[in-house]
C-alpha positions as CSV (number, residue, x, y, z in Angstrom):
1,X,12.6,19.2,-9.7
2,X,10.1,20.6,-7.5
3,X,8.6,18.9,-4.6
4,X,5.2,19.0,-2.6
5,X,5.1,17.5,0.7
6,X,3.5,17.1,4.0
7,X,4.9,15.5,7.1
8,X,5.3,11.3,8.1
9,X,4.3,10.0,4.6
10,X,5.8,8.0,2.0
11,X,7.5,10.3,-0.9
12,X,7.0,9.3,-4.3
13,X,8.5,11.1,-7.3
14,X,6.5,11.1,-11.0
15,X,8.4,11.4,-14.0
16,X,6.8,12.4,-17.3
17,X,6.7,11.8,-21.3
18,X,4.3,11.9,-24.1
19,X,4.4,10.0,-27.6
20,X,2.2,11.1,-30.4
21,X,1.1,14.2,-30.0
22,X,-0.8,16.3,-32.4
23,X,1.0,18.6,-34.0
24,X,0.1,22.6,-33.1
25,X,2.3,24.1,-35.7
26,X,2.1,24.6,-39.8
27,X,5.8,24.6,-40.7
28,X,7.5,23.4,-37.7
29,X,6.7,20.1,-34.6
30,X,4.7,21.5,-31.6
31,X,7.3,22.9,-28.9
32,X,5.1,21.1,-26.0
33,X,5.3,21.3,-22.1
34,X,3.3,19.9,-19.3
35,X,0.9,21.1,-16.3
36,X,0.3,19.2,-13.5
37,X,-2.6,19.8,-11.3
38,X,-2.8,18.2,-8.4
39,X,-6.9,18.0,-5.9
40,X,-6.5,15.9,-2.6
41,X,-9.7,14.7,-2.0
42,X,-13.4,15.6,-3.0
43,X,-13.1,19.0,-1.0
44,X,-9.7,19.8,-2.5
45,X,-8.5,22.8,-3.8
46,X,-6.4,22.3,-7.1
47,X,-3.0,23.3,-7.3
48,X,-0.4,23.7,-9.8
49,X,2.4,21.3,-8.2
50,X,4.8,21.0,-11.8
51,X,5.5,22.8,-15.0
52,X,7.9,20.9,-16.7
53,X,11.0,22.9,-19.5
54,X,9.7,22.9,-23.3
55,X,10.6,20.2,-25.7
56,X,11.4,22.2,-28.7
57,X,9.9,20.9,-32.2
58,X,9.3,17.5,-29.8
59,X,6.0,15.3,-30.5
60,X,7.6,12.3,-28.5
61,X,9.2,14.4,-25.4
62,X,10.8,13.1,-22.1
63,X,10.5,16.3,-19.8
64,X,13.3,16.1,-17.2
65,X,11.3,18.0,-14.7
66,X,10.0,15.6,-12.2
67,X,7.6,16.1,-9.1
68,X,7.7,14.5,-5.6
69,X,5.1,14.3,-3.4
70,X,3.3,12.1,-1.0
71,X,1.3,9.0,-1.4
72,X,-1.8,8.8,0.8
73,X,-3.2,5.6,-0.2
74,X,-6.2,6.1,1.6
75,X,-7.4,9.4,-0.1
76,X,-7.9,9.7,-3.7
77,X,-5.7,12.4,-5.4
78,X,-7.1,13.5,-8.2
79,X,-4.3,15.0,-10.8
80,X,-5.0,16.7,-14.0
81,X,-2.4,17.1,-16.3
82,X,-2.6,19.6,-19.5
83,X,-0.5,19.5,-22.5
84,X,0.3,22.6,-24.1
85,X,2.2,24.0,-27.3
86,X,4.3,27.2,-25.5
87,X,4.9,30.0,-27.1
88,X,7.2,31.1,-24.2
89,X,5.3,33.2,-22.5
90,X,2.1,33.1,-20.6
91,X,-0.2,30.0,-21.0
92,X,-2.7,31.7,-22.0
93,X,-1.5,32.2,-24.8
94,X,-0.3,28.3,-25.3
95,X,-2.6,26.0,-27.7
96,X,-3.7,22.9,-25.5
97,X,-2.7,19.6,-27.1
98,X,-4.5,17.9,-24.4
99,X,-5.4,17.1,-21.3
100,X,-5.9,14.1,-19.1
101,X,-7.3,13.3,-15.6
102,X,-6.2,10.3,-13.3
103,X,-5.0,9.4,-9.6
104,X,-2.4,9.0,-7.8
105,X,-3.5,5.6,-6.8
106,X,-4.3,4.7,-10.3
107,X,-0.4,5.7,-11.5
108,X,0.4,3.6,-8.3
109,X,-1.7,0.6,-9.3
110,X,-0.2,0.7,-12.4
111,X,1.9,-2.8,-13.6
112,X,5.6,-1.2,-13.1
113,X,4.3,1.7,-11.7
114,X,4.2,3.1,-15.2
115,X,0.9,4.6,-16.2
116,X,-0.1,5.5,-19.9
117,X,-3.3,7.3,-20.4
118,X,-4.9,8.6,-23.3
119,X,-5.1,12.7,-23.9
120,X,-7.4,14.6,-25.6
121,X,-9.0,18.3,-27.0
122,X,-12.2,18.6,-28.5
123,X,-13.4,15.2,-28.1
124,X,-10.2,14.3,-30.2
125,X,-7.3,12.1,-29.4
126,X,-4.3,13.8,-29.6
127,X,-1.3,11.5,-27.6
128,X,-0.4,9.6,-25.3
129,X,1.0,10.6,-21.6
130,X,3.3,8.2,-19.9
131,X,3.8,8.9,-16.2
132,X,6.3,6.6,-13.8
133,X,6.2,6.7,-10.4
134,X,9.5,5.8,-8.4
135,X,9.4,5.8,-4.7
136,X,11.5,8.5,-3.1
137,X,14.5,7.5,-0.9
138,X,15.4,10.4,1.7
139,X,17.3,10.6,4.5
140,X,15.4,12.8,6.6
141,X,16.3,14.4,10.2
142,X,17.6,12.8,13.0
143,X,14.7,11.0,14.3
144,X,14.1,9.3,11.3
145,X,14.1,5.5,11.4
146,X,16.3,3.2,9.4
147,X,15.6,-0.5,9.2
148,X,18.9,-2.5,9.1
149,X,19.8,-6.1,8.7
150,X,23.4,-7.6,8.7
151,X,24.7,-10.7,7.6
152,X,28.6,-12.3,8.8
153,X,30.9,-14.1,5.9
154,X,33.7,-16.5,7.2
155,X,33.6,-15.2,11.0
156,X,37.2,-16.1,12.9
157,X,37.0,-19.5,14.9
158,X,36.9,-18.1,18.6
159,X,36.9,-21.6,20.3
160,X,39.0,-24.1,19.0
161,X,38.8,-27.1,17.2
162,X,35.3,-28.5,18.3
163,X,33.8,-25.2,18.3
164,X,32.3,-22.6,16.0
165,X,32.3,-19.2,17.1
166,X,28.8,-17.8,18.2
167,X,29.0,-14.3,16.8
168,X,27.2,-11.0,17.6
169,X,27.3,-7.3,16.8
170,X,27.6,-4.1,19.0
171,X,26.9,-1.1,17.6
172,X,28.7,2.4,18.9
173,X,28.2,6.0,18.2
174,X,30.8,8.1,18.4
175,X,30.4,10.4,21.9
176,X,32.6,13.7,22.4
177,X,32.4,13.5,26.0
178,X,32.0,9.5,26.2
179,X,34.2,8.6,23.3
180,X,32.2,5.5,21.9
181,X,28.5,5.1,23.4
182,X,27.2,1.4,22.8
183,X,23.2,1.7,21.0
184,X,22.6,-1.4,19.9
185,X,23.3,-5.1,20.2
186,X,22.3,-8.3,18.1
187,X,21.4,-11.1,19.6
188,X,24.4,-14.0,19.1
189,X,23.7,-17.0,16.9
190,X,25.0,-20.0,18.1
191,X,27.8,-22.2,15.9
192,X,27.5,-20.3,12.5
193,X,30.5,-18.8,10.8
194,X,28.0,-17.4,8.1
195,X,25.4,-15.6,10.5
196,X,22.4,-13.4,9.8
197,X,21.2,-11.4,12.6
198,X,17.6,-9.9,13.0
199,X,16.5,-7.0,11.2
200,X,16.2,-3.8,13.9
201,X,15.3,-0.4,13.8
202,X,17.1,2.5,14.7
203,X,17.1,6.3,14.3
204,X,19.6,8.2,12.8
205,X,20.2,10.6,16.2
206,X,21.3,7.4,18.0
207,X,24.1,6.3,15.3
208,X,25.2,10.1,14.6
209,X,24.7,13.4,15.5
210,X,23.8,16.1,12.7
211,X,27.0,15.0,11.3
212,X,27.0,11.9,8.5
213,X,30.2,11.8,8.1
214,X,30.7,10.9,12.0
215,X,31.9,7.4,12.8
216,X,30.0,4.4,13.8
217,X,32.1,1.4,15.3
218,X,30.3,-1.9,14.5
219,X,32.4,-4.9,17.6
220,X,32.0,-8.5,16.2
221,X,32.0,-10.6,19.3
222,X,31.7,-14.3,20.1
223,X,29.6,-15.2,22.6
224,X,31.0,-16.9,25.9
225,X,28.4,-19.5,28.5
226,X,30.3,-18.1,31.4
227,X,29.7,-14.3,30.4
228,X,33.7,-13.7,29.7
229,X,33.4,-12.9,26.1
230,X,35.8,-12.7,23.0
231,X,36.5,-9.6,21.2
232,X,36.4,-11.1,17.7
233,X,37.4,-7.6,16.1
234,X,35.6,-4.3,15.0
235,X,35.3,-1.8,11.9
236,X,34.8,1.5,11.5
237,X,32.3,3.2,8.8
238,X,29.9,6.3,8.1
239,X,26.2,6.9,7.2
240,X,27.5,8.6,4.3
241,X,29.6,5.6,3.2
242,X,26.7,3.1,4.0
243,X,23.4,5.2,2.3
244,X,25.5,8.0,0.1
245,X,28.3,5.8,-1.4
246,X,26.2,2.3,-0.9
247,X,29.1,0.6,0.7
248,X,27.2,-2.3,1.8
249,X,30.1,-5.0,2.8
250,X,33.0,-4.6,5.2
251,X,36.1,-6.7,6.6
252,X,36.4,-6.7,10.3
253,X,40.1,-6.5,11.9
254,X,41.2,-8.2,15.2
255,X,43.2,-6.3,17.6
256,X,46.2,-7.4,15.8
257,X,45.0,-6.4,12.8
258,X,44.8,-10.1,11.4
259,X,41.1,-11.0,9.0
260,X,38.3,-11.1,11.7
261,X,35.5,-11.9,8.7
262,X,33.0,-10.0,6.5
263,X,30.0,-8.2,7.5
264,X,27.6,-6.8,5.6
265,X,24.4,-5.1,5.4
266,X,21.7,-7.6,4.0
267,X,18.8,-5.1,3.8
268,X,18.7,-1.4,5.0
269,X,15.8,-0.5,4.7
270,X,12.2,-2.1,6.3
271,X,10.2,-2.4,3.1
272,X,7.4,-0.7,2.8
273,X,3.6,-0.9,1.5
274,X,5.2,0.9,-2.1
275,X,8.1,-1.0,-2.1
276,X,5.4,-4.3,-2.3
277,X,3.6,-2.4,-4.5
278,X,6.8,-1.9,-7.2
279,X,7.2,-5.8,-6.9
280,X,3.6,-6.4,-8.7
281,X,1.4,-7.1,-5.1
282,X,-2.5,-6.4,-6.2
283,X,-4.8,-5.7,-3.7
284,X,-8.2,-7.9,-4.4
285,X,-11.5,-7.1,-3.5
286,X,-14.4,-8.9,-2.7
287,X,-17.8,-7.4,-1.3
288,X,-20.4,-8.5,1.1
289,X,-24.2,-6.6,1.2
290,X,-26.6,-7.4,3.8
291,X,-30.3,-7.8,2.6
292,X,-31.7,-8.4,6.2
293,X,-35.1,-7.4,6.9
294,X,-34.3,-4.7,9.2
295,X,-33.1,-2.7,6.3
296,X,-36.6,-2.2,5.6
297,X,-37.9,-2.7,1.9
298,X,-35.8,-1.4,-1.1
299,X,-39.5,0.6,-2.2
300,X,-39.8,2.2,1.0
301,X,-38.5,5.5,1.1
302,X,-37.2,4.8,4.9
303,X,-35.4,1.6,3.7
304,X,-31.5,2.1,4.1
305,X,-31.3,0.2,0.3
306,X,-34.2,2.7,-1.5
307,X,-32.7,4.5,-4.5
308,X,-33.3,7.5,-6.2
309,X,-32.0,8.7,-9.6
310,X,-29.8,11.0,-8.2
311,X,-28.6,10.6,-4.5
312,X,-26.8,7.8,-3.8
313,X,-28.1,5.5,-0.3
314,X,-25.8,4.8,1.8
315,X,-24.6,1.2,0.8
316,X,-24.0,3.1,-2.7
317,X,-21.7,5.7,-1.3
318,X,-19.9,3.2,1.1
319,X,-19.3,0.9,-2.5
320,X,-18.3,4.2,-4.2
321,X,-16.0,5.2,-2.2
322,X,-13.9,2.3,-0.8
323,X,-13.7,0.8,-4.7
324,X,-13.0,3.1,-6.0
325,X,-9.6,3.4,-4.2
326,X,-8.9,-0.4,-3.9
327,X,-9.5,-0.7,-7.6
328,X,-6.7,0.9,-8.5
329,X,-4.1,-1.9,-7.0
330,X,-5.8,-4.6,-8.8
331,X,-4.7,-5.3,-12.8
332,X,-8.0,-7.0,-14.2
333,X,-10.6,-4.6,-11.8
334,X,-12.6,-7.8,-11.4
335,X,-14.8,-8.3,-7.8
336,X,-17.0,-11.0,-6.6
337,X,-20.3,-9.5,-5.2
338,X,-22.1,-11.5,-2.6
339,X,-25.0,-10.8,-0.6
340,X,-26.5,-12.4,2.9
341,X,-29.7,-12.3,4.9
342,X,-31.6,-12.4,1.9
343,X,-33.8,-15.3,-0.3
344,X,-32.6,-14.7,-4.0
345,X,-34.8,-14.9,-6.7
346,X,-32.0,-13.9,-9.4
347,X,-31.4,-14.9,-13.0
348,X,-29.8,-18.4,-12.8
349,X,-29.8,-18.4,-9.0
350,X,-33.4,-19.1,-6.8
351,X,-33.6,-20.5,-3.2
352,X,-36.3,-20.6,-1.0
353,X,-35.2,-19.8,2.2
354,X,-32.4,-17.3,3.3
355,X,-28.9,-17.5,1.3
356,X,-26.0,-16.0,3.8
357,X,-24.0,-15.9,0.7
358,X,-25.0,-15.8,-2.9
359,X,-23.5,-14.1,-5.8
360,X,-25.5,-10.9,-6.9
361,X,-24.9,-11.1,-10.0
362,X,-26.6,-15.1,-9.8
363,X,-23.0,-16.8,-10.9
364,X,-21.8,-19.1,-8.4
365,X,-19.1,-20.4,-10.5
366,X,-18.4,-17.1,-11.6
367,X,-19.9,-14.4,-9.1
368,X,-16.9,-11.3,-10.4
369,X,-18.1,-8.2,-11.9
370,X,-16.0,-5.7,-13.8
371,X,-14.7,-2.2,-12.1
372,X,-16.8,0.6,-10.1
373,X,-19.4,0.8,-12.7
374,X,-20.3,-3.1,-12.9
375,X,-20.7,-3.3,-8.9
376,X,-23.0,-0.6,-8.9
377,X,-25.1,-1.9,-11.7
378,X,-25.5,-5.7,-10.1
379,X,-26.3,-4.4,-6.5
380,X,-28.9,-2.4,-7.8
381,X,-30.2,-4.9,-10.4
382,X,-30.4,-7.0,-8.0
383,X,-32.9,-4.8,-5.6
384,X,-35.6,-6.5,-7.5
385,X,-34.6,-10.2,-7.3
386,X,-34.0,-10.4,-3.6
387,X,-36.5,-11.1,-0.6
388,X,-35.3,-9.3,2.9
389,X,-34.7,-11.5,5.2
390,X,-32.5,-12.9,8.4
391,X,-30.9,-13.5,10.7
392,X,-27.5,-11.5,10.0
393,X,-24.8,-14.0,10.3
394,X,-20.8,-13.3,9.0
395,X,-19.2,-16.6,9.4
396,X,-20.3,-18.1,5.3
397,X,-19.2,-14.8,3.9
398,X,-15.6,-14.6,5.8
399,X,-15.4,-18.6,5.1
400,X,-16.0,-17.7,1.8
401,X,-13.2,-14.8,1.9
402,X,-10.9,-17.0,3.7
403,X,-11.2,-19.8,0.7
404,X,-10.2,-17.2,-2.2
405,X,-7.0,-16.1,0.3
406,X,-6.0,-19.3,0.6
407,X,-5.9,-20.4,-3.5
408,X,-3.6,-16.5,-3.5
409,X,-1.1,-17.3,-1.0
410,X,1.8,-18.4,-3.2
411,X,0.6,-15.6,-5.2
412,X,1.2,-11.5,-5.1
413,X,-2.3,-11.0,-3.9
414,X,-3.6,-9.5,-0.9
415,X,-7.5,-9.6,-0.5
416,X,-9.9,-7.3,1.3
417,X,-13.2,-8.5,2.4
418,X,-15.6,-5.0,2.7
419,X,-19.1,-6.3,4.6
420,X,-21.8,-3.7,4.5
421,X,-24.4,-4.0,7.3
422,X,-27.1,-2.1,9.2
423,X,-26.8,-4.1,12.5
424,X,-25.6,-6.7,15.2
425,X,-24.4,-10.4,14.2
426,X,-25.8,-13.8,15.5
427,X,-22.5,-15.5,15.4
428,X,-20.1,-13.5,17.1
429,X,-18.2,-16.2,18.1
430,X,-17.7,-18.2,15.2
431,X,-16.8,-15.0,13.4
432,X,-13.8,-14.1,16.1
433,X,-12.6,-17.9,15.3
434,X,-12.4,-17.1,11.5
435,X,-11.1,-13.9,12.4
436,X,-8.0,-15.5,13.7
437,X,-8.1,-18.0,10.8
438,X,-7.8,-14.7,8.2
439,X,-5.0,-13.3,10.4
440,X,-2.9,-16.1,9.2
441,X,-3.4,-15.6,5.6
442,X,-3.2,-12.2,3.0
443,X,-6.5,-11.1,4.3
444,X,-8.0,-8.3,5.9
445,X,-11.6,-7.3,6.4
446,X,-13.7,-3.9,6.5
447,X,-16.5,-3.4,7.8
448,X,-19.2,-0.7,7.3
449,X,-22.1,0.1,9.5
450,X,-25.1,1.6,7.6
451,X,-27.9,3.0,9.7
452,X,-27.9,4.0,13.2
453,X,-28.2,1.0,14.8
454,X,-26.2,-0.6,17.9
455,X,-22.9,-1.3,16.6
456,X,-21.1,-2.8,20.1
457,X,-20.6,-6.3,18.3
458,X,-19.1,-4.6,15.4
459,X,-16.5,-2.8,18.1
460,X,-16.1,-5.6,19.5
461,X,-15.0,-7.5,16.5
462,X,-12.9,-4.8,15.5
463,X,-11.0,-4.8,19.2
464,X,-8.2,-5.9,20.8
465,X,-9.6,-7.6,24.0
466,X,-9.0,-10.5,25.1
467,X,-10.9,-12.7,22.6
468,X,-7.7,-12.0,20.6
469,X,-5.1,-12.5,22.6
470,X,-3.8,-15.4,21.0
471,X,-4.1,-13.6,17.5
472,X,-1.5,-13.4,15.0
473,X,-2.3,-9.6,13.9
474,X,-4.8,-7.1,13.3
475,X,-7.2,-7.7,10.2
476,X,-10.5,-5.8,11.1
477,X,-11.6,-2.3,10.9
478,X,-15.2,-0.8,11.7
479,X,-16.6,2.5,10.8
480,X,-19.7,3.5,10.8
481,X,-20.9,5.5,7.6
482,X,-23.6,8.2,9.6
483,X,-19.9,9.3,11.8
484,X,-18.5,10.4,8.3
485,X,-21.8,11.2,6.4
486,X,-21.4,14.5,4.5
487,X,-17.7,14.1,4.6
488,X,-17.0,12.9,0.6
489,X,-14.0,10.7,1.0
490,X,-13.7,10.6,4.8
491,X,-14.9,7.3,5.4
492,X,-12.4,5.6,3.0
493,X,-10.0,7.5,4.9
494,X,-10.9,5.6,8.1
495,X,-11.5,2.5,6.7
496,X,-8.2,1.8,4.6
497,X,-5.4,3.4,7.1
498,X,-4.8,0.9,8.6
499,X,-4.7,-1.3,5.7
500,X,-1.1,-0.8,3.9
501,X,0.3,-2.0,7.7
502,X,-1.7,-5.1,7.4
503,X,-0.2,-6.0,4.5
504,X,2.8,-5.5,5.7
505,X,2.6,-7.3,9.2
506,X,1.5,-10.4,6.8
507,X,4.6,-10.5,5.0
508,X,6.8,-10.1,7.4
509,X,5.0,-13.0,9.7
510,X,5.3,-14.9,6.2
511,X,9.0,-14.0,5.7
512,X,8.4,-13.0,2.3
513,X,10.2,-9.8,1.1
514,X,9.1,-7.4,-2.2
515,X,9.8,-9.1,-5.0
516,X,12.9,-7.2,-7.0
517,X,10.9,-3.9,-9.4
518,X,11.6,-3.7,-12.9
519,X,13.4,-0.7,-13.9
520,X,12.2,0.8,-17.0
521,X,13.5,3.8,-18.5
522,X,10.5,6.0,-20.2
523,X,12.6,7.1,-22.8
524,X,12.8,4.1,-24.4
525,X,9.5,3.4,-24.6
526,X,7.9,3.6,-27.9
């Protein structure tokens, strides 16, 4: 296994087969092995990260060699992988059965994680490449952070007969020069023989030193209204025995050594974006393009919606870049276009007077368009069919947003709102009111500011003042395209890193863990 890695992100590991390959050899099967090219971002350089062993006389091989490196959700990494018939020696040499180009994001969008993509040489299909993606658990140095929550089974009666104990944990590290060195405490829950304490952080350096196989002492105590209390009893155990042997349950003795009760370790480990991700979460888009007047007409070459043949404007890069990373998390690649600030005049869909939200593509019942290439076609169909107008006003589009979070919130569906615009907003405050409505549901909304204008009410509606003090979380981010212009990729990269934490912070306010990730095997898959 060989690994490529940078520092603080999540570690993934991709595993590798191929079924149906054509067949390089006259009187024998092709003896294939894989290349793995890895290009992080448009400005990448490509690098070799894996060459897997060679399947002998194999046209259906599992390759053992794996790869692990990280996932950057917010940066497309482009991977190109080459099947080749080795002769042993130099690939240079090797006949190519085929090659194949994808994403990280797309294997990670993937239902299951599994990705199956179709090779080629020559214009010619010649197999199929099945790549899994696993996320990688490592316990890292001492300053990495483990998320831990424990549970208590039939805790010892500390008061009585008209009582029930009202347990909670200490935790101790083992000290040389201290002996035991208390780190952490739970907070006590009050009558319950059966507790489950609050999930907590902690780093490794304050439960051990370099050592794993040093002691932690975890004290079960019941707690007393006057201050004086109980001992209930205590139990010794390792890191090693908890992450390395997945000893997850342990029986706590008194000071006379009598049963004390169980407790155990209900999760250990905080889940993460990935972990979400393996439980079948999609990410859905929906898009919002402003078609104010001060965008100046689409025929004008000053207008910030002209086109040209071959140079995108900048509401065409923003759409290219930001979909074509969320698309990847989302199984049917369908998005609902809208527009605002403009009178349409579309197929199917005419009014008379400004529209601050109608579907570009002239479907109100059904306003979705398929993948990258089907957003870029109906915005610029629709150019033509659209009067510039005004004033610039959020509130119908986030409404609108807020309604298709609300019919997904019993399902695995987490919805982005991107809103394109080249200005300020005549109803701030309505939209800070919605925006505290979305922070309550699987919402979160980007913003893109196209032209130089004054942007202060976009800043402000992406802040953290006091108009949101009584908000539930962060949903909004601003950038503004000319800050990354000429940077391919780099406004993406602003726009989206805070978005896996988002998604997070909304299930954990929702109580709702990653649903449990189907393990397939890729060797038995036909």
């Amino acid at each position: 296994m060989q690994q490529v890695q940078t520092k603080d992100r999540e570690k993934i590991e991709l595993f590798f087969s191929a079924r149906g390959l054509a067949n390089k050899d006259v009187l024998s099967d092709s003896d294939p092995q894989l290349y793995v090219y890895l290009t992080e971002g448009k400005q990448g350089i490509e690098k070799l990260i894996v060459k897997t062993e060679v399947k002998k006389n194999n046209l259906n091989p599992d390759w053992k060699v794996s790869v692990v490196l990280d996932f950057i959700f917010e940066v497309n990494q482009y991977l190109r992988f080459q099947v080749v018939d080795s002769d042993g020696n130099d690939i240079k040499d090797d006949d190519i059965i085929g090659t194949l180009n994808s994403t990280v994001g797309e294997i990670m969008g993937s239902r299951n994680q599994i990705f199956i993509g179709q090779l080629s040489h020559k214009n010619k299909s010649t197999g199929k490449l099945l790549v899994k993606a696993d996320k990688r658990q490592e316990l890292g140095g001492t300053n990495q952070l483990i998320y831990w929550q424990w549970y208590g089974k039939k805790i010892k009666n500390m008061d009585g007969w008209f009582g029930v104990s009202d347990p909670y944990l200490r935790f101790f590290k083992w000290h040389k020069n201290s002996d035991w060195l208390m780190v952490h405490e739970t907070e006590f829950i009050k009558d319950n023989e059966n507790p489950v304490w609050k999930g907590f952080e902690i780093s490794h350096d304050k439960l051990h030193d370099e050592n794993p196989q040093q002691p932690i002492k975890i004290e079960l105590w019941d707690n007393e209204k006057d201050g004086k209390h109980q001992l209930i009893g205590y139990v010794e155990v390792t890191i090693e025995q908890i992450f390395f042997k997945e000893i997850h349950e342990f029986q706590v003795k008194t000071p006379k050594g009598e049963f004390g009760g169980t407790i155990g370790i209900k999760s250990f480990q905080k889940p993460s974006f990935i972990d979400y991700l393996k439980g079948g979460e999609q990410i859905n888009l929906q898009i919002a393009i402003d078609f104010t007047g001060s965008n100046g007409h689409p025929g004008s070459q000053s207008s910030l919606h002209y086109n040209t043949p071959n140079q995108l404007n900048q509401y065409q890069n923003a759409l290219n870049q930001v979909a074509e990373i969320l698309l990847n998390y989302d199984y049917d690649k369908k998005v609902p276009v809208y527009g605002f600030g403009g009178i349409p005049n579309l197929p199917n869909y005419n009014k008379s007077s400004t529209d601050d939200c109608f579907p570009l593509n002239g479907n109100k019942k059904d306003p979705e368009v398929y993948g990258l290439e089907g957003i870029m076609y109906v915005y610029k169909q629709a150019l033509n069919h659209i009067s510039l107008s005004g004033p610039t006003v959020f509130a119908p589009v986030i409404e609108n947003a807020i309604e298709i979070a609300e019919k997904n919130k019993k399902k695995d569906i987490y919805n982005v709102l991107l809103i394109m615009t080249d200005g300020q907003i005549d109803d701030m405050d309505e939209c800070i009111k919605l925006v505290k409505t979305a922070a309550k549901l699987p919402l979160s909304i980007i913003i893109v500011g196209v032209g130089n204008a004054n942007f202060k009410m976009m800043e402000e509606l992406d802040g953290d003042g006091p108009q949101y003090q009584d908000c539930l979380r962060d949903v909004v981010q601003f950038v503004p395209f000319l800050k990354f212009s000429g940077q391919p990729g780099a406004l993406a990269q602003e726009l989206l890193s805070e978005l896996p934490d988002q998604l997070i912070q909304y299930k954990q306010l929702m109580g709702k863990s990653p649903n449990p990730a189907q393990q397939i095997d890729l060797s038995k898959l036909p």
